[in-house]
N, C-alpha and C positions, 0 to 999 in steps of 0.2 A: 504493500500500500504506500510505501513510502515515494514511490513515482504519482501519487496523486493528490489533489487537493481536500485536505476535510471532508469537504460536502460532498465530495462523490466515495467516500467509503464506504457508509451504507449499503448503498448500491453495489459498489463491484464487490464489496466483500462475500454476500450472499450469491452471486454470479460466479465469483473464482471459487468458493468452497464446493459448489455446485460441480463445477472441474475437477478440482483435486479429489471429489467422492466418484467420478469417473471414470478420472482418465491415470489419476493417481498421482495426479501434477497437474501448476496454474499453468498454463500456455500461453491465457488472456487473448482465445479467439477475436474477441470483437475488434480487439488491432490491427488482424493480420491483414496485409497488403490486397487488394481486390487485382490491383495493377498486377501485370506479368513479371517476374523476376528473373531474372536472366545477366549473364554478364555484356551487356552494353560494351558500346566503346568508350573507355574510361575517360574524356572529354566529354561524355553525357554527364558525366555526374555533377551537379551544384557542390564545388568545395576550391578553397580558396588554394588550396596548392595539389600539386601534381601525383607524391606518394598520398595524400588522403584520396583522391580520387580514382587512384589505384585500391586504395585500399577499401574503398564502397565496390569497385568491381570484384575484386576477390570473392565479397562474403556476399553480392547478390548472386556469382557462380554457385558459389561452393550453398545456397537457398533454393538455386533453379529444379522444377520438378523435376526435368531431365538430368540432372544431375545427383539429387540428394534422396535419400532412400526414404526415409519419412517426412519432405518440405515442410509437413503441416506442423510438424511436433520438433520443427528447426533443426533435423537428426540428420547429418549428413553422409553417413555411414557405419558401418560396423555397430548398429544396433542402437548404438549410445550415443557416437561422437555426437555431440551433438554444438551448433554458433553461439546461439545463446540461448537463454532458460525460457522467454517467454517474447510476445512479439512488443511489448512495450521496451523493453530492453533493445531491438533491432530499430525501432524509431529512435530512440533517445543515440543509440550510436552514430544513427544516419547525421541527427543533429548536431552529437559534437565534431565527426568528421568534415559537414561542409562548413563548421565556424573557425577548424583548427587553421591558425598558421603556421609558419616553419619553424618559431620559437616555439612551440607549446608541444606535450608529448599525455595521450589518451591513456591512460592507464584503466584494465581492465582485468575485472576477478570472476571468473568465472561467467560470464554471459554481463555479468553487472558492470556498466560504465560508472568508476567514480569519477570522472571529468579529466578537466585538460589542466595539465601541472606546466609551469616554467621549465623550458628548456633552452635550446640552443641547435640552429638548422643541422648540428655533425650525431645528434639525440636523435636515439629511437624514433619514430612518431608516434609508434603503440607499442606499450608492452602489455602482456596479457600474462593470467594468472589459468591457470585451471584445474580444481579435482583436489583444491589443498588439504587436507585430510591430517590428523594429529595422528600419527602413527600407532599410537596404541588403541585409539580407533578406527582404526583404517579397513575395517570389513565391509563386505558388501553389503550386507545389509541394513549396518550403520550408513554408508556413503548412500544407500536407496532411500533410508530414511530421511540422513538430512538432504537430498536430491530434492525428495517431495517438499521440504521446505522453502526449496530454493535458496538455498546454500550452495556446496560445489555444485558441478557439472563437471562430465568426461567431454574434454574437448577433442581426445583419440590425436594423432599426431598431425593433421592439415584439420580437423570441422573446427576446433576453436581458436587455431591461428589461422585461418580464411584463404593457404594456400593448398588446399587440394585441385589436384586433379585428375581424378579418376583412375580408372582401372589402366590407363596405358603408365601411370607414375610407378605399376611392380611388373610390368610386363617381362623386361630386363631381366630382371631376378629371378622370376620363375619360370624363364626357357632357361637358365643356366641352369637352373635347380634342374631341371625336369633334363637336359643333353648331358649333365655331370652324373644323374642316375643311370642314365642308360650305359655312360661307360663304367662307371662303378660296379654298378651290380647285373649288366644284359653283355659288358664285353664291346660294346659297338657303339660305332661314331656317328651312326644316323640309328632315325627310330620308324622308319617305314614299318608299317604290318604291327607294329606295338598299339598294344591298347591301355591306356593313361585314364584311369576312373579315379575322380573325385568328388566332392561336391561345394555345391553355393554359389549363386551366381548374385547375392547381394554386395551392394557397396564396392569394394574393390576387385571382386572376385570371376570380373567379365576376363583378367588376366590369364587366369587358368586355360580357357577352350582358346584363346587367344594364342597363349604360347605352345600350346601342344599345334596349333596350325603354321606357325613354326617350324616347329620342329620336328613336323611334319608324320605327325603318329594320328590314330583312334582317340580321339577324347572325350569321356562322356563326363559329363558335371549332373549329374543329382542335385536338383533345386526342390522342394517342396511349397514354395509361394511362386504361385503361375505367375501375377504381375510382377516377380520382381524377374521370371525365367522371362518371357514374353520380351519387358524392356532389353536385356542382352542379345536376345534376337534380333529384337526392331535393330536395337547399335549396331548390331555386326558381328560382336564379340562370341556370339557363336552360330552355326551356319543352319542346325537343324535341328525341328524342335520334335519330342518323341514323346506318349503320353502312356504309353503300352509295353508293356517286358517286353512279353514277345514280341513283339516290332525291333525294339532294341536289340534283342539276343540277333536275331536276323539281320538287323542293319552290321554292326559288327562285325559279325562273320563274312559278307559283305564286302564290305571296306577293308576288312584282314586279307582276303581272296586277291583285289586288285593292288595291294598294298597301298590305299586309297589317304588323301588325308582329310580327314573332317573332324567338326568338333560336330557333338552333339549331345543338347540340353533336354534333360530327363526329367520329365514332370513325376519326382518320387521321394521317396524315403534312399539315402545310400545304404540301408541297414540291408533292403530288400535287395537291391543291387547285387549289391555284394554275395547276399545268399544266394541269389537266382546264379550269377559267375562262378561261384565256388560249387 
């Protein structure tokens, strides 16, 4: 409540607890942007210098539905990461971002803007805080707890510092993971005919069917939320979508036959997979 004036306590108080008996957390819908969020070209943004202007495009990417795994609940990835705690919090940043000059630096805790401090043009512009946690409390379901409070937030390593981007930022990594297994443990310097079964195709995890196209093997990902399988489709990130074992047992075999390379996105449980393979 502290973002608002007296006379409207009342009022949002019974509105937000209304949320938090929900959703299990304030969000503070009635803020949330109707406009389209998106990374613009960073000259769109209203702000007096060039890194805050950068710095409004970042976090309306790292916001965009096509990008962020839960936009509504400001979650940008990996379940939790998440910008910031509620949408008054995303106004009041926009705020201090277009008044900041090149002397002043945004200091930020957890989703919560405490304002713009004296600095100096060669200063940070923002520094940000996330997830602070007293170590002897630091369990999950302590951190969930005071979460609900809006206390910390997991800002996960780009949702609460505004530079993610997306599943091509581990691609890298995990075709070397996946071309170092195949000579570790299969003997060989290509992975034609191999078959590369994982799962998850949220938040970062379009990298997986990605990098096994690469590297040119069978790859199946195991997703069990069709919209978040569906969106890695629409991207690209993997080429075919499969809703049926046995389709799958068949595709496979298939693709292992012509030493074919595809990824393909499995509307399933991996537990099942895995037994149906084994």
């Amino acid at each position: 409540m502290r973002y608002f004036p007296n006379d409207l306590h009342e009022l949002l108080s019974k509105e937000f607890y209304e949320e938090l008996k929900e959703y299990g957390h304030i969000y503070m819908y009635r803020f949330k942007p109707t406009y389209k969020i998106q990374a613009y070209h960073y000259e769109t943004y209203p702000a007096k210098t060039k890194d805050a202007k950068c710095l409004m495009h970042n976090i309306w990417n790292n916001l965009n539905p096509e990008v962020a795994q839960f936009p509504e609940e400001l979650i940008t990835y990996g379940g939790n990461g998440a910008v910031f705690q509620n949408w008054a919090q995303f106004h009041l940043t926009m705020y201090y971002l277009s008044n900041m000059s090149e002397e002043q630096t945004l200091v930020m805790a957890s989703g919560h803007p405490q304002g713009l401090y004296p600095s100096t043009p060669k200063d940070p512009r923002v520094v940000v805080t996330n997830g602070m946690m007293v170590p002897n409390y630091s369990s999950f379901d302590m951190f969930e707890k005071l979460y609900a409070m809006g206390n910390p937030m997991f800002g996960q390593m780009t949702a609460g510092s505004y530079c993610y981007i997306g599943s091509q930022g581990i691609v890298h990594g995990t075709t070397l993971t996946l071309l170092n297994a195949a000579r570790k443990y299969l003997g060989r310097n290509d992975m034609k005919g191999v078959v590369y079964v994982t799962s998850g195709l949220g938040g970062m995890s379009g990298a997986q069917p990605k990098a096994g196209d690469i590297c040119g093997c069978i790859s199946v990902t195991a997703e069990i939320v069709e919209s978040a399988l569906d969106k890695r489709v629409r991207q690209g990130w993997a080429k075919e979508k499969i809703t049926d074992m046995d389709k799958l047992v068949h595709r496979i075999k298939e693709a292992k036959k012509k030493e074919e390379a595809v990824s393909i996105a499995f509307l399933g449980n991996i537990v099942d997979v895995w037994e149906r393979l084994a």
